[in-house]
N, C-alpha and C positions, 0 to 999 in steps of 0.2 A: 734917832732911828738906829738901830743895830744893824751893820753890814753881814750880810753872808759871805763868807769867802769863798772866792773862786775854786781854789786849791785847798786841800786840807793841809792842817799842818802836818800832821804825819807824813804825810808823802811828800811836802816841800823836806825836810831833816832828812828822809831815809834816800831819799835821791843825790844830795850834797853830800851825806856819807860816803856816798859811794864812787863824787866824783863825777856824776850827770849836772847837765843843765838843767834846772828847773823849766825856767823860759820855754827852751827849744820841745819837752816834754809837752807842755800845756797847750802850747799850738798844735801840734801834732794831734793830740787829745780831740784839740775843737774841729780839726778840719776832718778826723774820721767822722764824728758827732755832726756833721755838717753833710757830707756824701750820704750819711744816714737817712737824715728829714728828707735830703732833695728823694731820695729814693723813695720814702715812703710818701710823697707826696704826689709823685708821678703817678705809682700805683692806682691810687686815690684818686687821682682825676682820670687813670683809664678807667675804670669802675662807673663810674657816675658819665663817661660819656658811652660808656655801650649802654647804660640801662635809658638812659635819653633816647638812642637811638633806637629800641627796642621799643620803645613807645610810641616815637614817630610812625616808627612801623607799623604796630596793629594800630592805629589811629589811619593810616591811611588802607590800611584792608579794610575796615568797617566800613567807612567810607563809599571805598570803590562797593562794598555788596550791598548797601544800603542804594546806591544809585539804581544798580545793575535790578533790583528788585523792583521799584518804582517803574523804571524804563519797562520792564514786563509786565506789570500788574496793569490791569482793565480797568480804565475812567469812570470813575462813581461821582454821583451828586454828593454837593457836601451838604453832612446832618450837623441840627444844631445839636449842640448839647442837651441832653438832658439834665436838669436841676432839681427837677421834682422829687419827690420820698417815692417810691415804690408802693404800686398798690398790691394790697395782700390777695393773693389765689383768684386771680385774674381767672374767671367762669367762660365756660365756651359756651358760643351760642348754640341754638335750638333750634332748627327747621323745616318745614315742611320735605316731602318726599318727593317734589319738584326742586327744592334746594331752598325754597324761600325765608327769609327770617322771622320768624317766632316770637323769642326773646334775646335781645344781646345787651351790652352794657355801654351805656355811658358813662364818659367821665365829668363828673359833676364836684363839688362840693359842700362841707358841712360849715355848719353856725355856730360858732360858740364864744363865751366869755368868758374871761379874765378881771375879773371884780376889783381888785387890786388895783389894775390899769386904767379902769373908769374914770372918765373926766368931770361925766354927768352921766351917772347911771340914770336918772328921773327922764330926762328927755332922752335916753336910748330908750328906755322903756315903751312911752308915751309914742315915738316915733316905728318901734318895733312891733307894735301891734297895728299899725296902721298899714306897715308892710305884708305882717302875716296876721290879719283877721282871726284865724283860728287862737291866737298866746293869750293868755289870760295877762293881763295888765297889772293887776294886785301882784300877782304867783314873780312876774317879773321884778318886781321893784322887791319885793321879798329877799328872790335871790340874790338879787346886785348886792342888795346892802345890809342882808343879814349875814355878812364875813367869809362867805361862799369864796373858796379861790377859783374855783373853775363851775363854769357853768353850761350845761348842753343847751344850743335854742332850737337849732334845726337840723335833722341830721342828714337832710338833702335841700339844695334851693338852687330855683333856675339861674343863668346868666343875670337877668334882669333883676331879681331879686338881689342879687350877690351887687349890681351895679350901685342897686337902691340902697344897703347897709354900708356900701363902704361910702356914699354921700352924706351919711350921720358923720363920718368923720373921730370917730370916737378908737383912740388907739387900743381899747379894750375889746372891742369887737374882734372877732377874728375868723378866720377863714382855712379849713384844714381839705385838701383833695381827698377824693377819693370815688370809686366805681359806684354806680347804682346799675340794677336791674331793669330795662328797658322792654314794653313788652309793644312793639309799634303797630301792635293790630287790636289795640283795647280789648274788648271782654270777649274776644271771638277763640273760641278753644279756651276760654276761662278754667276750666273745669279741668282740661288735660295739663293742662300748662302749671296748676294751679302756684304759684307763688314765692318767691322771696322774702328774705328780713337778711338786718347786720347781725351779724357773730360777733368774732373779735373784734377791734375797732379801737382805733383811738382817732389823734386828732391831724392825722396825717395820714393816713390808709383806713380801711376797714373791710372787712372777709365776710361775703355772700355765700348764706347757705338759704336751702331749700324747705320750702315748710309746708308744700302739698304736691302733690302732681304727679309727673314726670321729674319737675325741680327737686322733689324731695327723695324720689325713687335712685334717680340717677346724680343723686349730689355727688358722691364720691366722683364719680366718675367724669363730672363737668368740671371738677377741681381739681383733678390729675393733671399738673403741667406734663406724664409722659405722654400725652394725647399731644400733644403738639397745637394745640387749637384747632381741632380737628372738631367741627360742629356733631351733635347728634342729633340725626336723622330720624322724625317721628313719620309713621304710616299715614299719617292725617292729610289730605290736599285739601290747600288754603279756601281754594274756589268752593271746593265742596263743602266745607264749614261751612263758609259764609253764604251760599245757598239754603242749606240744611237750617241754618241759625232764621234765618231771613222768614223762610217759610213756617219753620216753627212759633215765630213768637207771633205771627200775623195769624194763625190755625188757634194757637193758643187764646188770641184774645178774643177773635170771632166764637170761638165755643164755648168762652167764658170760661177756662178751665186756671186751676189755681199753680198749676206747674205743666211740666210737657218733657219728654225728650226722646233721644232718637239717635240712632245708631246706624251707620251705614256702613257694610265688611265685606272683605272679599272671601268670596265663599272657598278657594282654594287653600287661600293662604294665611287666612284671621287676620289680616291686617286689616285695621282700623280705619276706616278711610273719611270718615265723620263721626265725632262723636257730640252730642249736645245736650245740656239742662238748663232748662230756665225756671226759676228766676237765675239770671247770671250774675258776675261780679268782674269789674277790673282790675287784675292781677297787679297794675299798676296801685295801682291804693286799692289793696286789698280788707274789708270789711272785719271786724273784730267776730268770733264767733257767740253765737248766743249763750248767754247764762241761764236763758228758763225758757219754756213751751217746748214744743217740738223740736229738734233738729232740723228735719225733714224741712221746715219751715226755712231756715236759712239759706242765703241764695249761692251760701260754700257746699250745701248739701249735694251731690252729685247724683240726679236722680236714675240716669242708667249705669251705674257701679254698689253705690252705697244703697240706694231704694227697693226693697225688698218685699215683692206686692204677689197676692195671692192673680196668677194671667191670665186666668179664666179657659175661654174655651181656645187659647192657641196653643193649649196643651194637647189637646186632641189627638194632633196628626202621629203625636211619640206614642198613645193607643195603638194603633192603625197599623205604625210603620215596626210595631213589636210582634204583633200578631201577622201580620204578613210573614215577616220575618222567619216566626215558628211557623208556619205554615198553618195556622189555624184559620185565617180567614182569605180571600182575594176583594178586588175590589167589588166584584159581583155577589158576595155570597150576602147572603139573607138574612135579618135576624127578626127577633121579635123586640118590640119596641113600644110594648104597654107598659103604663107605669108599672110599677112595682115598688112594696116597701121591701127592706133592707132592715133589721131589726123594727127601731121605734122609727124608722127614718122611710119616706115616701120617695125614690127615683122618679122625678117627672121633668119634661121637656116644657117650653115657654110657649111654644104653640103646639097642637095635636098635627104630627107630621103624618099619621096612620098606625095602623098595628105592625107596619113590616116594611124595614127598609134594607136597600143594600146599604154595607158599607163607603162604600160609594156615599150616595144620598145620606147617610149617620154625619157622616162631614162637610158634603154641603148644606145638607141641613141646620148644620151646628147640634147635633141631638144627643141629650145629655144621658136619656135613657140607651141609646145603642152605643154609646160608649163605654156606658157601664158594661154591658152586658159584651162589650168587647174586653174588657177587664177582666169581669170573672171567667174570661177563656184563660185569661195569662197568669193570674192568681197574683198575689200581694208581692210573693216570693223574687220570684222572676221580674215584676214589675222594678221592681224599687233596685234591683239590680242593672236593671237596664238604664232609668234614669240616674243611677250612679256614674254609670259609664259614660254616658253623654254631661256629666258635671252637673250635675242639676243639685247635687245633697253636699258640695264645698261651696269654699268663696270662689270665683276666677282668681285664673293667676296672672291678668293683665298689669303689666305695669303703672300700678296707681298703688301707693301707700296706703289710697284708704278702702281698695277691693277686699282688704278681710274684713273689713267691717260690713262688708256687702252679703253678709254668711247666709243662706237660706234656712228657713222655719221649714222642720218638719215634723211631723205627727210624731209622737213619742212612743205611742203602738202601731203598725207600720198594718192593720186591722185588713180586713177584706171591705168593710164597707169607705173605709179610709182610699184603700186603693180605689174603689169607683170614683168616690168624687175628686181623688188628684188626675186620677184621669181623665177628667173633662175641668181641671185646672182651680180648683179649691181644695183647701186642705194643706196644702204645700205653696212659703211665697220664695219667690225667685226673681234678682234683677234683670232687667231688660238684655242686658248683657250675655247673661246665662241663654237667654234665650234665643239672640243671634246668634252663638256658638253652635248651638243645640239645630237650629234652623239651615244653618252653613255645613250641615252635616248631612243635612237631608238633602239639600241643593247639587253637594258637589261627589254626587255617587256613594258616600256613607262612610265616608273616613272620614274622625274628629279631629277640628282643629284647634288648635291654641290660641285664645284672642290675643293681641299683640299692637300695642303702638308705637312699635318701632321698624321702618321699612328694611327690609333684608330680601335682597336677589336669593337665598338660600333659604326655605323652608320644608324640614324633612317632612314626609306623607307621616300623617295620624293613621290609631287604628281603625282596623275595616268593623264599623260597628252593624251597619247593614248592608246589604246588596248592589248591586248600580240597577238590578230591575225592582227591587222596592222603591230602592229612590226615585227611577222614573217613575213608575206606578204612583208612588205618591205625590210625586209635581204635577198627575197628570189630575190628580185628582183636588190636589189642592188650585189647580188651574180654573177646574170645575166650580170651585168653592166663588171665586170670581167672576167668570163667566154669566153664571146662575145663580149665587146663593147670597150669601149675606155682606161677600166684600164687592158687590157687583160696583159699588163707584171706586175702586181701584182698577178697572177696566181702561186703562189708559192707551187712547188710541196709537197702533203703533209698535208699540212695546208690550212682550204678553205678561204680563204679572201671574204668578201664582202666588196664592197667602191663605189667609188666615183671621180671622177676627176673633176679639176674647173682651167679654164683658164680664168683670165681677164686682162684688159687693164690696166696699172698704172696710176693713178692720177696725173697728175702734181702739183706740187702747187700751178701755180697760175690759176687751171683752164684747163678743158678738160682732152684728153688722149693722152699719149703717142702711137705713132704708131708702136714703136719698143722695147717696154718695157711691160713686164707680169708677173703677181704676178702668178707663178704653185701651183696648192696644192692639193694632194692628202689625202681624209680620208677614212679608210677603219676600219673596225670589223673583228676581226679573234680571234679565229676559227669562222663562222657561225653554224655552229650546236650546241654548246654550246657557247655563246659568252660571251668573258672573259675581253678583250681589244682593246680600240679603239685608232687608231694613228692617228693623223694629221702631215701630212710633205707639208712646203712651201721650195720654191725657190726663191728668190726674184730677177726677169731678169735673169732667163736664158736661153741660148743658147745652141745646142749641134748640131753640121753635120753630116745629117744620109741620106743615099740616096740618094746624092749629092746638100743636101738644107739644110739650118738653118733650125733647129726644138726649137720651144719655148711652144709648150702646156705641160699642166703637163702629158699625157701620153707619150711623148717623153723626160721628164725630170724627175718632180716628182715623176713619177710612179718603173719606174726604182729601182731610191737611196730607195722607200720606201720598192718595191720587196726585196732588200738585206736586209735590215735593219730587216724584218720579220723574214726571213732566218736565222739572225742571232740570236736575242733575245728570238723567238720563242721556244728554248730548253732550255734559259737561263731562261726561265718566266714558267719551268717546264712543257711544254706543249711536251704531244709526239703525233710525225707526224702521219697522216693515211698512212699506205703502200699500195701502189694501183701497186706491180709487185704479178701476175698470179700466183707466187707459194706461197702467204700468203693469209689466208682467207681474202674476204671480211668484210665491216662492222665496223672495228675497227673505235674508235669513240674517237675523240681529245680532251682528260682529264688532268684537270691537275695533275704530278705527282705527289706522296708523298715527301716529303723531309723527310734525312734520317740523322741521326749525328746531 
């Protein structure tokens, strides 16, 4: 080992040179080199005890504010943790215009496999079809063990189900959360409501969109987390569906008819306050659409939005309440009321009502020829304008996805013999819908309204299309039409009804009319002395034997199912009856009640 020397040699010689001590030199040397370290060592340890102490220090503020914050904060229940994935675009519910719920979501889960993982794909399979009856048993052993890594089985399954696959026991099975579409009043508002599917989706979440309805109109907007889960509010009362619904399919079956529906609005506001078609469907397991025959036939078909039916004679009163309007006619004035042709075409009534009636009488009569002849006062011109205005030549713009498709048919030359027979309601078809609008217009002093399924405290006034004394005139007259004429079983004791009845022939598709097929529709306003609500009820072909004949007009069919339906909603839509027995005053007047709770 080589020693380093302490001293260098140079400087041991040049010191002895000169007569120093080496020695005494080198000490000297070690003991500055000595006061040095101690110096810097002090230093060093004052450094590292103020940064300790600096530490202890904010360790003990945090401390004290963390308490001090606890001590103030307000005692909450403890939540468990959540573990779960996130479900995608959580949908806000749907409910009625008393607050009730529609549609909301359950949290549910999906079925799926992992092939690879399989113990015994044969007896999952075997076992898997026994759970869900609907899987085909071949399609499953296919999957398992034709090299499939993943496999979808269900993309929704109840508690009990989910109990039952994980008793197979099979680590290949598997189970991913996620939200479904809950509709807890089954097929009732079917049709408004109409429907759900998954979107995105995997095996841990999956994203609800809308694919008819209101679902599909208001998708964005049930998807918008800035809504806060803040439900939307349909115009629609539950109670009144499920009356409306009730009565409808019991009208329907009694008159043998092959479809039906019905619409019940508030004549002020267009809000919707029943809307119905049957055949109906459960938006829960919602039905695949048809690939061939009719649409119309499907029980997705919407028959007061989509159904586009030539209304017969409850076009009538929009005759009537046009020429009042221009001042061509009053209810008293006169006209002539013999047949007449019209080029190749014969004007003629279903029974001989006389040569001469009022206007008046033209409407309770249901008289096809003095409504002609109420036409060619107004001309084609002016007609088809006027029924523009009242919406009758677009789709509605109610919120339904499938209301454009609801477009009306009209004449391609807009003719004068054309304009007679729309005016007594052939020639031109229009949904049910169109025609509650049109009828809510007449009702509520002659400003049009917007049909609307959505409830809003705010609804701006439409424009003044006719008068408030046409429109009384014409309720007074469509009152008449009840009273006396052809809707005389719509005379619902109590309640005064005015309306309307329309018989026509069914279109065939390829052309002409049927001779044995009738679209019935009744629309009516009630109360008339205050009028609050307008219904339209179709029948689509029906039948009923009454005095030992097939009866197919709507006051043999229509009129009927609409008198009960009145009957019944009529207290439910807070309205109390006029008492017309001898031991109560006179007078009382059809208000709607207060609600009370």
């Amino acid at each position: 080992m080589i020693r380093t020397p302490l001293r260098p040699l140079p400087r041991i010689l040049d010191a002895r040179a000169r007569g120093e001590n080496p020695d005494a030199i080198e000490k000297e040397n070690i003991r500055i080199r000595g006061e040095q370290m101690r110096d810097r060592t002090r230093n060093s340890a004052s450094v590292r005890l103020l940064l300790l102490g600096g530490m202890f220090l904010v360790a003990f503020v945090t401390i004290c504010v963390r308490m001090g914050m606890i001590a103030g904060a307000e005692p909450q229940e403890p939540q468990a943790a959540d573990t779960a994935p996130a479900i995608l675009a959580q949908r806000a519910d749907i409910t009625d215009r008393e607050g009730r719920v529609l549609a909301t979501n359950l949290v549910t889960h999906a079925l799926y496999a992992q092939p690879p993982m399989m113990i015994d794909p044969i007896n999952c399979a075997r076992k898997l079809v026994k759970i869900f009856p609907d899987l085909n048993y071949d399609r499953l052993v296919k999957d398992f063990t034709g090299g499939r890594k993943f496999v979808w089985i269900k993309k929704t399954i109840s508690p009990e189900q989910m109990q039952a696959v994980h008793d197979i026991g099979d680590p290949g099975l598997m189970f991913g959360p996620r939200e479904m579409r809950l509709y807890p009043n089954g097929t009732l508002a079917a049709h408004v409501l109409g429907g759900t599917r998954f979107g995105a989706e995997g095996v841990n979440s999956a994203e609800i969109v809308g694919v008819a309805g209101v679902e599909k109109a208001f998708d964005g907007w049930l998807r918008d987390p800035a809504n806060k889960g803040a439900p939307l509010q349909l115009s629609v009362d539950l109670t009144i569906q499920a009356a409306v619904e009730d009565i409808l399919s019991g009208g329907m079956t009694v008159m043998k008819a092959k479809g039906a529906s019905a619409i019940v609005m508030d004549v002020h506001t267009g809000e919707i306050v029943a809307m119905a078609s049957l055949p109906d469907f459960d938006p829960n397991h919602r039905p695949s659409p048809l690939t061939k025959g009719d649409a119309s036939d499907s029980p997705l078909f919407n028959r007061a939005v989509q159904g586009v039916y030539e209304l017969g004679s409850t076009f009538k009163p929009f005759a009537v309440a046009q020429a009042m309007q221009l001042g061509l006619v009053s209810p008293t004035t006169v006209l002539d009321t013999t047949p007449f042709k019209m080029g190749r075409f014969w004007i003629k009534d279903f029974h001989n009502y006389g040569a001469r009636l009022s206007t008046t009488e033209i409407l309770v009569n249901s008289s096809n020829i003095g409504t002609a002849r109420i036409v060619q006062l107004i001309g084609p011109d002016r007609q088809k304008a006027f029924l523009t205005r009242l919406g009758f030549l677009a789709p509605t713009p109610v919120e339904l996805t499938e209301a454009p498709t609801g477009r009306p048919i009209v004449p391609a030359r807009w003719s004068e013999i054309s304009s007679m027979t729309i005016g007594y309601g052939h020639g031109l078809s229009a949904s049910p819908l169109h025609l509650a609008s049109a009828y809510a217009t007449i009702a509520n002093g002659g400003r049009l309204v917007r049909p609307t399924l959505v409830h809003d405290e705010k609804h701006a006034p439409g424009e003044q299309v006719m008068s408030e004394d046409v429109s009384k005139k014409l309720l007074a007259m469509m009152r008449a039409v009840v009273t006396r004429g052809t809707a005389s079983f719509a005379n619902v004791k109590g309640y005064e009804v005015a309306g309307k009845t329309g018989t026509a022939d069914k279109v065939k598709p390829t052309g002409g009319y049927y001779d044995n097929k009738v679209m019935a529709t009744f629309a009516g306003v009630f109360p008339v002395t205050d009028p609050k609500y307008v219904l339209v009820l179709s029948l689509d072909e029906p039948s009923t034997f009454v005095a030992g004949e097939d009866r197919r007009t709507a006051g043999w069919t229509a009129v009927p199912v609409a008198a009960e339906l009145i009957r019944r909603i009529a207290p439910l839509l807070g309205l109390r009856p006029q008492d017309t027995e001898p031991d109560v005053l006179d007078g009382i007047q059809l208000t709607r009640a207060k609600k009370t709770g």
